[in-house]
TORKOL-4160 file (C-alpha; in steps of 0.2 Angstrom, whole numbers, padded with zeros to 4 digits, m for minus):
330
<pt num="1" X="m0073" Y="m0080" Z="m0036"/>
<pt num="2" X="m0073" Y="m0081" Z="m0017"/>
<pt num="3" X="m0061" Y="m0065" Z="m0014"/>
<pt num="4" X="m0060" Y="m0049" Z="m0027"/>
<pt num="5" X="m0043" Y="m0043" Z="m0019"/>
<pt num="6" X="m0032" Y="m0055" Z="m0010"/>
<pt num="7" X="m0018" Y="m0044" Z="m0001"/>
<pt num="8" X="m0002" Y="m0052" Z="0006"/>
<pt num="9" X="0008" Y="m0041" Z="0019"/>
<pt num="10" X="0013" Y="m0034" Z="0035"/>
<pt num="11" X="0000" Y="m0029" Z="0046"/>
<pt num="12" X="0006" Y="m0013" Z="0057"/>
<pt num="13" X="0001" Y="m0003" Z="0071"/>
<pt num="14" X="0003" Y="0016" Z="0065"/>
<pt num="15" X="0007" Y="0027" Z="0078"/>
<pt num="16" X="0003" Y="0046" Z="0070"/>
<pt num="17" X="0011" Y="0062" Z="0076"/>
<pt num="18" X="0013" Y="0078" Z="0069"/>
<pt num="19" X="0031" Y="0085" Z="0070"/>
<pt num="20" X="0040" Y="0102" Z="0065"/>
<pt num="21" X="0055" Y="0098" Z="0051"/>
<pt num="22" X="0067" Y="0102" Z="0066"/>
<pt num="23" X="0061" Y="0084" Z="0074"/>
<pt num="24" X="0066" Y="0076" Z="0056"/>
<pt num="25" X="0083" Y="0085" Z="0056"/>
<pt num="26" X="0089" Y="0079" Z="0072"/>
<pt num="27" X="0084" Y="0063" Z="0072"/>
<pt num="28" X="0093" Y="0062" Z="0057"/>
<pt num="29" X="0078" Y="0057" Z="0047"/>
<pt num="30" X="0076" Y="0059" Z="0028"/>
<pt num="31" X="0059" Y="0064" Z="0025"/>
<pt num="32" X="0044" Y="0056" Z="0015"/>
<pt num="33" X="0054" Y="0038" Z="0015"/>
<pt num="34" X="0050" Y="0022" Z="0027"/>
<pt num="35" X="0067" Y="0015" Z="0038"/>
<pt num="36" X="0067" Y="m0001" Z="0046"/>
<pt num="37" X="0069" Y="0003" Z="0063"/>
<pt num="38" X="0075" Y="m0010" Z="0078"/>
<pt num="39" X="0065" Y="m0012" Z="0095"/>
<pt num="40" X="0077" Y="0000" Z="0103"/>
<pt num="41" X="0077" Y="0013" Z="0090"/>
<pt num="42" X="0058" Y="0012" Z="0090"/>
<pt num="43" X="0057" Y="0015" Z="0107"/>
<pt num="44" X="0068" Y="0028" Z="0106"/>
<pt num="45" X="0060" Y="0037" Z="0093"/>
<pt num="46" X="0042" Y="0037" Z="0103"/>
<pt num="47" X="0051" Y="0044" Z="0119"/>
<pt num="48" X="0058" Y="0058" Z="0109"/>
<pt num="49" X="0040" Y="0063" Z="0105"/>
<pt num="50" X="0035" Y="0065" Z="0124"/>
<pt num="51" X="0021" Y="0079" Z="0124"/>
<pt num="52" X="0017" Y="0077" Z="0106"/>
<pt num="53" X="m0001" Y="0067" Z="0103"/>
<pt num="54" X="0003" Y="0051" Z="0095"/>
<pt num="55" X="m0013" Y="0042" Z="0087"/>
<pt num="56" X="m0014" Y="0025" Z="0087"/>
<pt num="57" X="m0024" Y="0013" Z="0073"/>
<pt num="58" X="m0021" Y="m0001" Z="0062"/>
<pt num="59" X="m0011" Y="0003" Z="0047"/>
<pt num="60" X="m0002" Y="m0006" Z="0034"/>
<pt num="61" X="0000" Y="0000" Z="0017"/>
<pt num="62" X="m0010" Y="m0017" Z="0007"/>
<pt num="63" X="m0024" Y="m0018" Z="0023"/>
<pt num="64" X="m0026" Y="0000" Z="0019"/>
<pt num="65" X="m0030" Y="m0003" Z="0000"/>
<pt num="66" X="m0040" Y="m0018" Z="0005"/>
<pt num="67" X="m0052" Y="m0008" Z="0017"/>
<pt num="68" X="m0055" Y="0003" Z="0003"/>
<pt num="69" X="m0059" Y="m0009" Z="m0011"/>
<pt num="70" X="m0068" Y="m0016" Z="0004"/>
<pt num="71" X="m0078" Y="0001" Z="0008"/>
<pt num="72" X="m0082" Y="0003" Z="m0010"/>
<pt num="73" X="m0091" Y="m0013" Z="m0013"/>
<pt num="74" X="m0077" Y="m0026" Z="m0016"/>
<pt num="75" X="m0072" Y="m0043" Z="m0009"/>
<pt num="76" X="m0057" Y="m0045" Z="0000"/>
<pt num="77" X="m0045" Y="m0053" Z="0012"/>
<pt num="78" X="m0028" Y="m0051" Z="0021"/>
<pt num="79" X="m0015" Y="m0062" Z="0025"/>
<pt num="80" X="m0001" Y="m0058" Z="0037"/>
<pt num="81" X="0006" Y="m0061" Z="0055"/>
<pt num="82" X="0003" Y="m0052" Z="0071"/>
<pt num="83" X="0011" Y="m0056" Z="0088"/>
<pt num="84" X="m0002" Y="m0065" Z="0100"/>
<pt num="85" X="m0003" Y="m0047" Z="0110"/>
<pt num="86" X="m0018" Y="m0034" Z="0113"/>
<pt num="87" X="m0012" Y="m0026" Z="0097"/>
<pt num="88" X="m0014" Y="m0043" Z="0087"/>
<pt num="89" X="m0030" Y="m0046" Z="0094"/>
<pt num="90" X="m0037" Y="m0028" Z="0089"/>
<pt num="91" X="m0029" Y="m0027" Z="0072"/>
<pt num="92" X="m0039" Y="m0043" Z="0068"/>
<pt num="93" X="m0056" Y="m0039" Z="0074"/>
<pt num="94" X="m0053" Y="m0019" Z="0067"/>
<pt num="95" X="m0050" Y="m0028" Z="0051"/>
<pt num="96" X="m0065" Y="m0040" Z="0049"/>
<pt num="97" X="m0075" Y="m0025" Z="0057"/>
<pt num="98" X="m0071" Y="m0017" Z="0041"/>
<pt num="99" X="m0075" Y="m0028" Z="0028"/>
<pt num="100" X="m0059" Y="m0039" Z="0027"/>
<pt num="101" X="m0058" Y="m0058" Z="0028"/>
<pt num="102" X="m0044" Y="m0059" Z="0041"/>
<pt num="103" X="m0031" Y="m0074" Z="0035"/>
<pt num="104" X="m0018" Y="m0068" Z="0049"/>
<pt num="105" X="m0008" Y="m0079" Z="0059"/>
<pt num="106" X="m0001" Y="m0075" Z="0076"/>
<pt num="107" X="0013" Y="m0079" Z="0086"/>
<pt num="108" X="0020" Y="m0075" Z="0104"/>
<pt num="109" X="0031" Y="m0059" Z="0098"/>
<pt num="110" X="0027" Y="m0043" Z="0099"/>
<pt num="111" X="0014" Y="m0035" Z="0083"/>
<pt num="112" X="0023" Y="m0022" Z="0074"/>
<pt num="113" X="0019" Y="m0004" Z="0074"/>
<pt num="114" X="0026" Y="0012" Z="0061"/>
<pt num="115" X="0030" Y="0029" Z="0068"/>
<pt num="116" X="0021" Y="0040" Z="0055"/>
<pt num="117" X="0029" Y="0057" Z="0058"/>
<pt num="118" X="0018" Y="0071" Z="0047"/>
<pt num="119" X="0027" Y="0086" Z="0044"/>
<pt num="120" X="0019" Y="0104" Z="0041"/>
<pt num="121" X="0020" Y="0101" Z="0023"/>
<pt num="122" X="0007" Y="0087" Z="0023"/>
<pt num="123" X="0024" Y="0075" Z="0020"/>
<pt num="124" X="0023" Y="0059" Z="0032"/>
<pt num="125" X="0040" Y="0049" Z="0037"/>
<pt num="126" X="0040" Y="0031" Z="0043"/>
<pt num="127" X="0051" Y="0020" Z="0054"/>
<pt num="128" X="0045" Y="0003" Z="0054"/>
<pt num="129" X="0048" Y="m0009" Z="0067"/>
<pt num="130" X="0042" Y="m0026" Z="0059"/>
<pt num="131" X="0039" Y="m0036" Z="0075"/>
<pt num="132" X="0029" Y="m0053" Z="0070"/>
<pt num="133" X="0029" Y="m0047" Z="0053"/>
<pt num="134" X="0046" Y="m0055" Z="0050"/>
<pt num="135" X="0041" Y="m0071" Z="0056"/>
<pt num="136" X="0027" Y="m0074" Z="0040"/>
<pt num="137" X="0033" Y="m0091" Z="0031"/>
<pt num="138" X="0024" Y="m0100" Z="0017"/>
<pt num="139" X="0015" Y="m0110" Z="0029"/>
<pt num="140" X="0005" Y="m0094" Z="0034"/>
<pt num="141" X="m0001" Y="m0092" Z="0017"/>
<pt num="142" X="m0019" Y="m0099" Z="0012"/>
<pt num="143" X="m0018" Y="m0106" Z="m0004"/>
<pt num="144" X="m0037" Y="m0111" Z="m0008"/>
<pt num="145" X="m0042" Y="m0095" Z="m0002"/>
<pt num="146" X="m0029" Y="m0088" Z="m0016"/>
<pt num="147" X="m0032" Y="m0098" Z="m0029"/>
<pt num="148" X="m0051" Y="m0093" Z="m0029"/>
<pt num="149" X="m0048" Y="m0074" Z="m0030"/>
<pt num="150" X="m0048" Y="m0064" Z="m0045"/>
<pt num="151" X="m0033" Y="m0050" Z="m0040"/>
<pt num="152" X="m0017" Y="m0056" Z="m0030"/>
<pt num="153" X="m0011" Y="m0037" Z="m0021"/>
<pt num="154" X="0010" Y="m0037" Z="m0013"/>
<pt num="155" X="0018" Y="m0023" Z="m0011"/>
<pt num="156" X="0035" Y="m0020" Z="m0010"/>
<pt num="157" X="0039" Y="m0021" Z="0010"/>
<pt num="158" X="0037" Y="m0040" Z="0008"/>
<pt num="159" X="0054" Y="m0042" Z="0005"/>
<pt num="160" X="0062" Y="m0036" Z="0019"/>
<pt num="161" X="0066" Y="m0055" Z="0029"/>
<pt num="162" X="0069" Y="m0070" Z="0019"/>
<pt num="163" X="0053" Y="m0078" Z="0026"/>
<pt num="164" X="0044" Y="m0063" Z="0019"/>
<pt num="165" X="0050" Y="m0066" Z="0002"/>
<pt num="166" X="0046" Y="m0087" Z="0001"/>
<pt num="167" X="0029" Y="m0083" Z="0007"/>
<pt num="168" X="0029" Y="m0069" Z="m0008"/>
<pt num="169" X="0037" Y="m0081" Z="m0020"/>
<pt num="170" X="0024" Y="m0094" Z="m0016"/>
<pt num="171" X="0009" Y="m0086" Z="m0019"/>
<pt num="172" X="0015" Y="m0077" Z="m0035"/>
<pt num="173" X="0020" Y="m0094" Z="m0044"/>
<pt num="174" X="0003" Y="m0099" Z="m0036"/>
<pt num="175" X="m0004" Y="m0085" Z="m0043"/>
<pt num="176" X="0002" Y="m0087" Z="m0061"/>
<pt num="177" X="m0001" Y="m0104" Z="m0061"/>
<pt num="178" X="m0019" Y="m0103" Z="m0056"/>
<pt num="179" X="m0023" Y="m0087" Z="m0070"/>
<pt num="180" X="m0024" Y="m0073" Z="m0052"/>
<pt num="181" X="m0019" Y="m0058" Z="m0060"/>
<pt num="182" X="m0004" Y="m0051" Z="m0052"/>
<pt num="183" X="m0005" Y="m0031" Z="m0047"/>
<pt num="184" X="0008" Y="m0025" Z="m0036"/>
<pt num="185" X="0015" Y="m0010" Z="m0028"/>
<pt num="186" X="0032" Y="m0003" Z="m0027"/>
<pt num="187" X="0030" Y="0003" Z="m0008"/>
<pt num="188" X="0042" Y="0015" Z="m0007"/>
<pt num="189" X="0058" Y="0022" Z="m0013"/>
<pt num="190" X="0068" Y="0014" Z="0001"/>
<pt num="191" X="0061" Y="m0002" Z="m0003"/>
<pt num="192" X="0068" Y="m0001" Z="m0020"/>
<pt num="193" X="0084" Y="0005" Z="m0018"/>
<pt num="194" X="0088" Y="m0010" Z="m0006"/>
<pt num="195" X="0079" Y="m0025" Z="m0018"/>
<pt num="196" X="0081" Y="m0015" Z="m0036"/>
<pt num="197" X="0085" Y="m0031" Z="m0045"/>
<pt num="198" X="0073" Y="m0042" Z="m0036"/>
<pt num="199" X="0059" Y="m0030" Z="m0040"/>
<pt num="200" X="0064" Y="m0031" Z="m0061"/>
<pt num="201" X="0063" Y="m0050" Z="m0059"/>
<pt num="202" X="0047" Y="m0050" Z="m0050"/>
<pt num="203" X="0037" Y="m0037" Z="m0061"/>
<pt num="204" X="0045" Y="m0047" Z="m0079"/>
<pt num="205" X="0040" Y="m0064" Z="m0072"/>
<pt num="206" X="0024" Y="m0061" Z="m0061"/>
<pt num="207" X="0016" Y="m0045" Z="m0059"/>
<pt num="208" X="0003" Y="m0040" Z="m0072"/>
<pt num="209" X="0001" Y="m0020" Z="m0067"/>
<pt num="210" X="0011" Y="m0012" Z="m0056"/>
<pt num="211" X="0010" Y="0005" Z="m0042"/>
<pt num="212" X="0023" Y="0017" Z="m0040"/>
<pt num="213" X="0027" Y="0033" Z="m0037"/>
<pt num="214" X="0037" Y="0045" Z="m0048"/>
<pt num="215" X="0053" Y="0044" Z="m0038"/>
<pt num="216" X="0049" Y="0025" Z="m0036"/>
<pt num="217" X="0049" Y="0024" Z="m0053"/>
<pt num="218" X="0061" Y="0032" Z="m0059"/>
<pt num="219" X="0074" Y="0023" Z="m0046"/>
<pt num="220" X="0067" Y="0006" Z="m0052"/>
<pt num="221" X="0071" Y="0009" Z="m0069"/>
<pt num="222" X="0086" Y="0019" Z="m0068"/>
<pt num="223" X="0077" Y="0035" Z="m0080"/>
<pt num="224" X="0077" Y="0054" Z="m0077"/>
<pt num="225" X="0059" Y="0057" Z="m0084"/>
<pt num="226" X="0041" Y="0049" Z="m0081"/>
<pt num="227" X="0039" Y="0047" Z="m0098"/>
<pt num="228" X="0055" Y="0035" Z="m0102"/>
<pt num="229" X="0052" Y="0026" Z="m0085"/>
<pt num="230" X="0034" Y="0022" Z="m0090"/>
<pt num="231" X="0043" Y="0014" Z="m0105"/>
<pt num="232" X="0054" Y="0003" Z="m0097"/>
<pt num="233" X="0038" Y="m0003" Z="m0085"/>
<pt num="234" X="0029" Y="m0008" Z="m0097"/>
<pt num="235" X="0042" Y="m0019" Z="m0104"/>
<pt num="236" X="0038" Y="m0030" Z="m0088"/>
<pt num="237" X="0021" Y="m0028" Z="m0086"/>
<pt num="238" X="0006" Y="m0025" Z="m0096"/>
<pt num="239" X="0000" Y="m0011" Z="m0087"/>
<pt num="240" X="0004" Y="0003" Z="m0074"/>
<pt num="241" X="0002" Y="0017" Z="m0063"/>
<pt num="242" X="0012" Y="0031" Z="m0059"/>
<pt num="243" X="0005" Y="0044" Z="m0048"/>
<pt num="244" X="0017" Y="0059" Z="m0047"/>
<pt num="245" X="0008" Y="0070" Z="m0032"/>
<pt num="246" X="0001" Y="0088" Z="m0035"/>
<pt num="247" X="0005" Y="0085" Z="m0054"/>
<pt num="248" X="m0008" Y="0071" Z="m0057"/>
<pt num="249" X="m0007" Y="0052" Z="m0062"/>
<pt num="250" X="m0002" Y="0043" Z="m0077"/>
<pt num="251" X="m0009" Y="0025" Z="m0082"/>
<pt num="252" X="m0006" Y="0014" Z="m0096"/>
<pt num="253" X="m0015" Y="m0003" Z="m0100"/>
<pt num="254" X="m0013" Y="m0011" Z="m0116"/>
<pt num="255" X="m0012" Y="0002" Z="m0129"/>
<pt num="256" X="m0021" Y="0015" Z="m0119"/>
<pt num="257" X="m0010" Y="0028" Z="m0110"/>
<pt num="258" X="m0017" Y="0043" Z="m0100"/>
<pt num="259" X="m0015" Y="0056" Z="m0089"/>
<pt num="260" X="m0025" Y="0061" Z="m0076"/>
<pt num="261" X="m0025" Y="0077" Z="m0068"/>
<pt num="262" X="m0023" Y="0081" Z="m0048"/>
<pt num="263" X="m0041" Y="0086" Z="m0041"/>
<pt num="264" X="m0038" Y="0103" Z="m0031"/>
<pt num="265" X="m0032" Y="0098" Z="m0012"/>
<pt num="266" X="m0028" Y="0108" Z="0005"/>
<pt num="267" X="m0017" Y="0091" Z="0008"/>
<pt num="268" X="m0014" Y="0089" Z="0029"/>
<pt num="269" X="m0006" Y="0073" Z="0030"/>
<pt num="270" X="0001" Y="0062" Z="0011"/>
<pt num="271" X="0001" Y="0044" Z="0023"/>
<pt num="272" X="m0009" Y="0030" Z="0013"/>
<pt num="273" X="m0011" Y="0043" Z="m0001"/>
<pt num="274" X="m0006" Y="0029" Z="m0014"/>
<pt num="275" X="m0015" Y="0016" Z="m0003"/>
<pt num="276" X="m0030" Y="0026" Z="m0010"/>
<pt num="277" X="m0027" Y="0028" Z="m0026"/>
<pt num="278" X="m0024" Y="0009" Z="m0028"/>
<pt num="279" X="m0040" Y="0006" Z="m0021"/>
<pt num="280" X="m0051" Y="0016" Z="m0031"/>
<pt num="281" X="m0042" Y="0010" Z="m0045"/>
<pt num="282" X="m0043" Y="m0008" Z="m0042"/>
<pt num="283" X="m0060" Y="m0006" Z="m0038"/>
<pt num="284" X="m0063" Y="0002" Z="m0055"/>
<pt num="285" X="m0056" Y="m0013" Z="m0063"/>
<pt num="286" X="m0067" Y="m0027" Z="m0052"/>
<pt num="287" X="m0081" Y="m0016" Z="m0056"/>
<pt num="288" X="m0076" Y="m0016" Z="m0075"/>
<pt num="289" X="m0073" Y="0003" Z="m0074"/>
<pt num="290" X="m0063" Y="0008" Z="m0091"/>
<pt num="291" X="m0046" Y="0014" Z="m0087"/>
<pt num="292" X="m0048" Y="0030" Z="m0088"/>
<pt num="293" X="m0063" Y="0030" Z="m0074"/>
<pt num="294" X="m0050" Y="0018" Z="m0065"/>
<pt num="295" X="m0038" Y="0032" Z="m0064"/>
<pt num="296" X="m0050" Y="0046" Z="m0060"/>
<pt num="297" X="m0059" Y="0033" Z="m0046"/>
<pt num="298" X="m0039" Y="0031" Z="m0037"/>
<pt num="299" X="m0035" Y="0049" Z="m0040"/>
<pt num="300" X="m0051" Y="0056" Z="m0030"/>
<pt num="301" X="m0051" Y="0043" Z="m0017"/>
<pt num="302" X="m0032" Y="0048" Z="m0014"/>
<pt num="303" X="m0038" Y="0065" Z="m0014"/>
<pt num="304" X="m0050" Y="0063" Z="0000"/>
<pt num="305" X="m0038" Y="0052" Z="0011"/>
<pt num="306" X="m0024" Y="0067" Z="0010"/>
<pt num="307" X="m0038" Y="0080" Z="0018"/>
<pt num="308" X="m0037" Y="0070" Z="0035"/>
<pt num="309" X="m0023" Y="0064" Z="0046"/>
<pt num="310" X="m0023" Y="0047" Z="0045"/>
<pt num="311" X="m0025" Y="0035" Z="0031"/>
<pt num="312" X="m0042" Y="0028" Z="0028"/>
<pt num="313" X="m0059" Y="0037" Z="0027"/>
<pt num="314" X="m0070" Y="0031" Z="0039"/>
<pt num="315" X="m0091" Y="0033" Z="0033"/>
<pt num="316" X="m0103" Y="0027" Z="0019"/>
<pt num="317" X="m0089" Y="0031" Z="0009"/>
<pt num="318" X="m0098" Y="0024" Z="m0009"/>
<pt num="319" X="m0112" Y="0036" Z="m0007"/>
<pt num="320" X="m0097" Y="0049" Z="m0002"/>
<pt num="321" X="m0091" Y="0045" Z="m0019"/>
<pt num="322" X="m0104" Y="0040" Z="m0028"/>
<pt num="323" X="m0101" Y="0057" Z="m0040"/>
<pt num="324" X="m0085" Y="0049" Z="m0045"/>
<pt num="325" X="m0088" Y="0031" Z="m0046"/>
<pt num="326" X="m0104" Y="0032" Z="m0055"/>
<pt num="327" X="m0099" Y="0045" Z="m0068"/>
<pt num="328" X="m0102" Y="0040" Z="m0087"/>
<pt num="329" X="m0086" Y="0032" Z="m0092"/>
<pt num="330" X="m0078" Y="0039" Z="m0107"/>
């Protein structure tokens, strides 16, 4: 196999700032969720911040799992667009700096960007503006290069434009059809509110595990408990993840199910906290971790990320958590 992981997504510019709940309130922002924003409203958004310390680096929720699996040993590479500006330029070479095989295309529009606000309670709120994002077709998509990887990674934000979701279709029939095992993530709660029954059609046809969040989860499959909405998951998929904050994780592969508990955290900032856990987890897999070192692997690596503003640890950061990753597997 060329690639371990081969993500598919939207490659962002994430603009940080840390922001009382009043900032939230009247904005009219509900927090912890990602809005899609316009141009203008993203601009507006920024000027409101005046005075407040915005940091800037390359985000994206998949690129954020990907430099992990690619920090912790693993093969990867990224496909999505950028706009041919100074931002496009520097996401690409941040990328392949890091590890990543950069499959990105690029345009003449503008590179989009997220607003992340972080609020004293460590919750983060995004408004995405997509930019060039938008504008990935099928075309943009390597296939060769897919075909020869062992994991295929989407999240949910790739259904936004209808150009987003043929690219996203193509690969995952690619996928299948070449035997790439399928994980994907849920994204975000807003995400599956707006493409509920796309979702349901992708995990039953495509996805071989799945990532989600308790509230993710429990919207997706219309349940009131983690328990039943772990049920109806696996009804689609043959595995999945659901991590559920300060109250731990809970996986199931096959007939194994587990729970994981949280490791103790002073959490600062919750942006890319999933994006961690997926990539210690996939890691584990690649690295043919069982699943219950998988789970403990994602749950410590997300641990780490929310203990820092920002989403990605930067470091050795194997040796960091070699405690973890090499501890004898039950």
């Amino acid at each position: 196999m060329k690639f371990d992981v081969f993500g598919i997504e939207n490659p962002l510019i994430d603009l940080l700032a840390k922001v009382p709940d009043e900032f939230l309130v009247r904005n009219e922002l509900k927090k912890n969720h990602m809005l899609l924003v316009d141009e203008s409203r993203h601009r507006f958004l920024l000027e409101s911040l005046d005075g407040v310390e915005v940091r800037l680096e390359a985000g994206g929720s998949c690129a954020n799992t990907l430099l992990g699996i690619s920090q912790l040993g693993g093969r990867t590479a990224y496909c999505g667009k950028v706009g041919g500006d100074e931002h496009g330029r520097t996401y690409i070479s941040s990328l392949e700096a890091a590890g990543v095989k950069s499959y990105i295309s690029s345009n003449g529009s503008v590179t989009g960007s997220t607003v992340i606000l972080v609020t004293p309670d460590a919750a983060r709120t995004m408004n995405t503006f997509l930019g060039a994002c938008q504008e990935l077709t099928p075309e943009d998509v390597p296939l060769e290069e897919l075909k020869s990887s062992h994991i295929m990674y989407i999240t949910g934000y790739l259904w936004d434009t209808e150009g987003q979701k043929e690219a996203a279709t193509l690969a995952l029939r690619t996928a299948g059809a070449e035997g790439v095992h399928v994980v994907m993530s849920l994204a975000d709660p807003f995400c599956v509110v707006r493409h509920k029954e796309d979702f349901r059609d992708i995990l039953d046809r495509y996805v071989d595990f799945v990532f989600a969040n308790q509230e993710e989860a429990l919207t997706l499959t219309d349940t009131d408990n983690t328990h039943e909405a772990m049920k109806v998951l696996r009804q689609w998929c043959s595995g999945a993840a659901i991590t559920m904050g300060a109250n731990g994780a809970y996986v199931t592969q096959g007939d194994e199910h587990i729970y994981l508990d949280p490791y103790p955290v002073n959490a600062v900032d919750t942006t890319g906290a999933g994006d961690a856990f997926a990539a210690g987890f996939m890691y584990g897999r690649i690295s043919g971790a069982s699943l219950f070192q998988c789970g403990r692997q994602g749950s410590y690596f997300a641990s780490r990320v929310i203990q820092q503003v920002g989403p990605r640890l930067s470091g050795d950061i194997r040796r960091e958590l070699a405690e973890v990753l090499d501890d004898q597997r039950p």
